[in-house]
C-alpha positions as protocol buffer text, in pm:
chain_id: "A"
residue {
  index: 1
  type: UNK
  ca { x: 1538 y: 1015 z: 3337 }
}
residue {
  index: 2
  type: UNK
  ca { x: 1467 y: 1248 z: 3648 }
}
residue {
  index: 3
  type: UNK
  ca { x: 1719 y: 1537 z: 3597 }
}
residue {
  index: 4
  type: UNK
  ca { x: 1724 y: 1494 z: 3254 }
}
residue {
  index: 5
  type: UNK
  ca { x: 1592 y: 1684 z: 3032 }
}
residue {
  index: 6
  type: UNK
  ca { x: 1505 y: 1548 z: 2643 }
}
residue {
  index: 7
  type: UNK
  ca { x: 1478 y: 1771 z: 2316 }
}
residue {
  index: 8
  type: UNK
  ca { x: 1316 y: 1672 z: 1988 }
}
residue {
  index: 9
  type: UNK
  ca { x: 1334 y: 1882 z: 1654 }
}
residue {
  index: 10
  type: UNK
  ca { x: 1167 y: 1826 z: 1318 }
}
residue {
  index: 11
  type: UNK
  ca { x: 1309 y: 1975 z: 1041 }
}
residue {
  index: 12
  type: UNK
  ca { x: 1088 y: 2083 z: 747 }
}
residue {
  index: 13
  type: UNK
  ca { x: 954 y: 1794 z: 576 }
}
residue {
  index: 14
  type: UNK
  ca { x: 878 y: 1704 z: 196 }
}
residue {
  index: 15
  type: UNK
  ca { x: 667 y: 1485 z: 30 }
}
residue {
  index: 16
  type: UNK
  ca { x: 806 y: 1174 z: -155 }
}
residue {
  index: 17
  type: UNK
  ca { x: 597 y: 1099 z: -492 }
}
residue {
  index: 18
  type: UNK
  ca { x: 458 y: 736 z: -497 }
}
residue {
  index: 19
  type: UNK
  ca { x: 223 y: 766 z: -838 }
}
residue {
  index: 20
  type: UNK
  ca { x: 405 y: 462 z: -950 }
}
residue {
  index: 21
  type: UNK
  ca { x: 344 y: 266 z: -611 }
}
residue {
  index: 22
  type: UNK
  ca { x: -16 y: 350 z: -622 }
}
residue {
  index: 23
  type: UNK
  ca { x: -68 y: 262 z: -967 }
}
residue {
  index: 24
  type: UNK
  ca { x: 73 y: -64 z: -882 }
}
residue {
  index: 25
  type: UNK
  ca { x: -112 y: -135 z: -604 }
}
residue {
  index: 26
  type: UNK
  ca { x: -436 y: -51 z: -823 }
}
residue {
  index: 27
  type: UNK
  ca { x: -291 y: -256 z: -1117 }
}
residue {
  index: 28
  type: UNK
  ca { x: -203 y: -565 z: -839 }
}
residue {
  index: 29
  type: UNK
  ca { x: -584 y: -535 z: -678 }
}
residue {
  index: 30
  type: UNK
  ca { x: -764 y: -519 z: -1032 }
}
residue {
  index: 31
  type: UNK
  ca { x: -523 y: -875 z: -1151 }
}
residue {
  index: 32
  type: UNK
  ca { x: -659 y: -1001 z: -812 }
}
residue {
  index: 33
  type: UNK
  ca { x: -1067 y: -934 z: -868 }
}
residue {
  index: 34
  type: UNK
  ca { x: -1009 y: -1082 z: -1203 }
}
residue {
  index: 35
  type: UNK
  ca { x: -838 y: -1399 z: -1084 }
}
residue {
  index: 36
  type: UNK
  ca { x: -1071 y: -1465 z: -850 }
}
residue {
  index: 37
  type: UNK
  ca { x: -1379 y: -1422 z: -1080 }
}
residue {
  index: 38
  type: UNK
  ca { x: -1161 y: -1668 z: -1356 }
}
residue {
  index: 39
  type: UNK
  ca { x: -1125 y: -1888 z: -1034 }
}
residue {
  index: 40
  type: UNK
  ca { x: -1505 y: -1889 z: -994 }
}
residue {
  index: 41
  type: UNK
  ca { x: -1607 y: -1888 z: -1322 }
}
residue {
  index: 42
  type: UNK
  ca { x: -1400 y: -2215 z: -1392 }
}
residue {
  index: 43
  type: UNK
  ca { x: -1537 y: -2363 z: -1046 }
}
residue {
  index: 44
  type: UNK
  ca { x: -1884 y: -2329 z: -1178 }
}
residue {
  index: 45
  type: UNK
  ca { x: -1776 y: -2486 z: -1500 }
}
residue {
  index: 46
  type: UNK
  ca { x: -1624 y: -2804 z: -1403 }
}
């Protein structure tokens, strides 16, 4: 590296939208609470 020399650029960025990733991710968390209070619930039971 010594002599050299090193030159980074950004360019202008935009941003992606990901309101269908993020409504998945909240639809996947809520089936998960649910599942595990099914899971209890039936634990309890038997």
């Amino acid at each position: 590296m010594g002599g050299s020399q090193f030159r980074f650029l950004l360019g202008p960025t935009s941003q992606r939208g990901f309101k269908w990733r993020e409504y998945a991710t909240w639809v996947a968390l809520g089936a998960l609470c649910l599942g595990q209070v099914a899971l209890i619930y039936w634990l309890m039971s038997s």
